[in-house]
DOKOL-961411 format. One record per residue (C-alpha): x, y, z. Coordinates in steps of 0.1 Angstrom, whole numbers, padded with zeros to 4 digits, always signed. Example, Ala and Ser with C-alpha at 12.3 -4.5 7.8 and 13.67 -1.06 7.14 Angstrom:
<pts>
+0123-0045+0078
+0137-0011+0071
</pts>
This chain:
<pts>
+0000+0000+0000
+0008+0035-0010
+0004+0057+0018
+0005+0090-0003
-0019+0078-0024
-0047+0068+0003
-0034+0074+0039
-0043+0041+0061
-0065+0048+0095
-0053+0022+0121
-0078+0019+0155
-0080-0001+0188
-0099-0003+0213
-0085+0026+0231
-0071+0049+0200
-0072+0060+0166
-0051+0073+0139
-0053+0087+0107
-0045+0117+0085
-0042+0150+0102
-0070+0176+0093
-0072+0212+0095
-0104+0203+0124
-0076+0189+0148
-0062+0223+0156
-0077+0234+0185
-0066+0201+0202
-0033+0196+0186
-0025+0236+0199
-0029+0222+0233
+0000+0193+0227
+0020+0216+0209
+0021+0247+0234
+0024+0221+0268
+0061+0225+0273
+0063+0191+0286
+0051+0174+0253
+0073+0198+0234
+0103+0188+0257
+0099+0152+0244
+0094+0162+0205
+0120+0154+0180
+0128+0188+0159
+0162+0171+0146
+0168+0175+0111
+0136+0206+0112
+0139+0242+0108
+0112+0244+0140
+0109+0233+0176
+0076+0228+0179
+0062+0245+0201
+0033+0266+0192
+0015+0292+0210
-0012+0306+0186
-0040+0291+0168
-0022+0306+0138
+0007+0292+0145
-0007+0257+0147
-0030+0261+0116
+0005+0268+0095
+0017+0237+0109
-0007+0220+0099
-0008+0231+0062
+0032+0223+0064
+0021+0186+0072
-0005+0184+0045
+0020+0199+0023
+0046+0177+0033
+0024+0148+0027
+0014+0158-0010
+0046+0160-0021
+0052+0129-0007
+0077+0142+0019
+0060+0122+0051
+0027+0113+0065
+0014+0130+0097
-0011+0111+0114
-0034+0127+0142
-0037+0101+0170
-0071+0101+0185
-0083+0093+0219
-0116+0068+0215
-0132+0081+0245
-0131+0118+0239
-0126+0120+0205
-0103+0145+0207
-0064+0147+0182
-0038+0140+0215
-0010+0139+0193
+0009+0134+0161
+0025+0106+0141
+0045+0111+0113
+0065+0084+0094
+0083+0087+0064
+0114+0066+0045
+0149+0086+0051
+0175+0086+0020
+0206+0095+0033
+0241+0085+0030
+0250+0075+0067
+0235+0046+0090
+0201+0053+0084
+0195+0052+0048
+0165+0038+0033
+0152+0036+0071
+0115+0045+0080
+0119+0073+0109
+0092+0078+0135
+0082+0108+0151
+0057+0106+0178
+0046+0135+0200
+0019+0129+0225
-0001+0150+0250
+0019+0148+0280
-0004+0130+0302
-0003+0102+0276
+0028+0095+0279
+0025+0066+0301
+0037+0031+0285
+0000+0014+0284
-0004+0046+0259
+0028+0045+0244
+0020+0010+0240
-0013+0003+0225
+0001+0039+0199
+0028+0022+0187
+0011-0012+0189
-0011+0004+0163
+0015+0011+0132
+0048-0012+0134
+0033-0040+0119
+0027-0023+0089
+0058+0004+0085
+0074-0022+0062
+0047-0027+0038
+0043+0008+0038
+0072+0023+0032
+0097-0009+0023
+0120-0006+0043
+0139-0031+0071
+0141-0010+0098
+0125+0019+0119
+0146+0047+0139
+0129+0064+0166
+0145+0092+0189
+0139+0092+0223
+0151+0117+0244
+0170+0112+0282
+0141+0126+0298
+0118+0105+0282
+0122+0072+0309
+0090+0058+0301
+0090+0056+0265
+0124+0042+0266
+0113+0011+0284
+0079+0007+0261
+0114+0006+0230
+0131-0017+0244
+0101-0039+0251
+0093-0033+0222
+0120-0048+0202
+0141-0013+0197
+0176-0014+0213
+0201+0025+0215
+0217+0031+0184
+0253+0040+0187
+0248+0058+0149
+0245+0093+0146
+0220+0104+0124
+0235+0131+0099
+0213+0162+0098
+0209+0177+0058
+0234+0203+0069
+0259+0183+0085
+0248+0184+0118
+0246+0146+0141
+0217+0137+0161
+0220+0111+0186
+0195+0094+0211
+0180+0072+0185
+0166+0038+0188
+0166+0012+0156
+0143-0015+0154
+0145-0042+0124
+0113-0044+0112
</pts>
């Protein structure tokens, strides 16, 4: 399956994700101004850190992501909370060309609300779209940065199946991100 040519909705019992929509910015303003979520975020390799105070601010977002995803550049998922219905985060996924370690490599991002980030969340989310990154985007492997703060979603990785990269991941102007995780997929 193609995912820029029909974007896949994957659901539980307990969440939901699928393409992100100009209606989720009133609830994705209030992941992306909580400092806490935004402390978590991975900005590497972006010309942005994510954190967004304005409604404004978070509608350009938005059209960045669906712009992004037309020209094929990633996919940026809303995750949805079944409950309340309401967008508590982002997913975006796309298949890095590079020439260091992490060529041809799908790379995660996933920022959640702060008060889901607790690794029954974390869990069931990412339960939700490994098994079909490969299919998606062929590739062998998935990178996924997680930060030192971040305790709980590094023990949902390595339960997971994701072990520390020691690979830096070269930035498009040179510079190296660390903290990632790699799991073969």
């Amino acid at each position: 399956m193609n995912p820029y040519r029909q974007c896949p909705i994957y659901q539980n019992e307990n969440y939901r994700i699928r393409f992100v929509k100009q209606s989720d910015v009133n609830d994705l303003l209030k992941v992306y101004s909580d400092p806490k979520t935004v402390a978590l975020c991975n900005c590497d390799n972006c010309e942005d850190d994510f954190y967004y105070t304005s409604r404004v601010r978070m509608e350009q977002a938005i059209n960045y992501w669906i712009m992004e995803y037309h020209r094929e550049g990633f996919v940026r998922w809303s995750i949805l909370d079944c409950t309340s219905s309401t967008a508590i985060g982002t997913m975006e996924l796309f298949k890095r060309s590079a020439n260091d370690a992490y060529d041809n490599t799908a790379v995660l991002r996933l920022d959640l609300l702060s008060k889901y980030e607790e690794q029954s969340c974390l869990q069931e989310i990412l339960s939700l779209i490994l098994p079909h990154i490969r299919d998606l985007f062929q590739c062998t492997q998935v990178i996924t940065k997680c930060v030192q703060e971040a305790e709980k979603r590094r023990a949902v990785l390595l339960e997971m199946g994701f072990s520390p990269s020691k690979e830096s991941l070269v930035g498009w102007d040179g510079t190296l991100y660390q903290n990632y995780y790699l799991r073969k997929l």
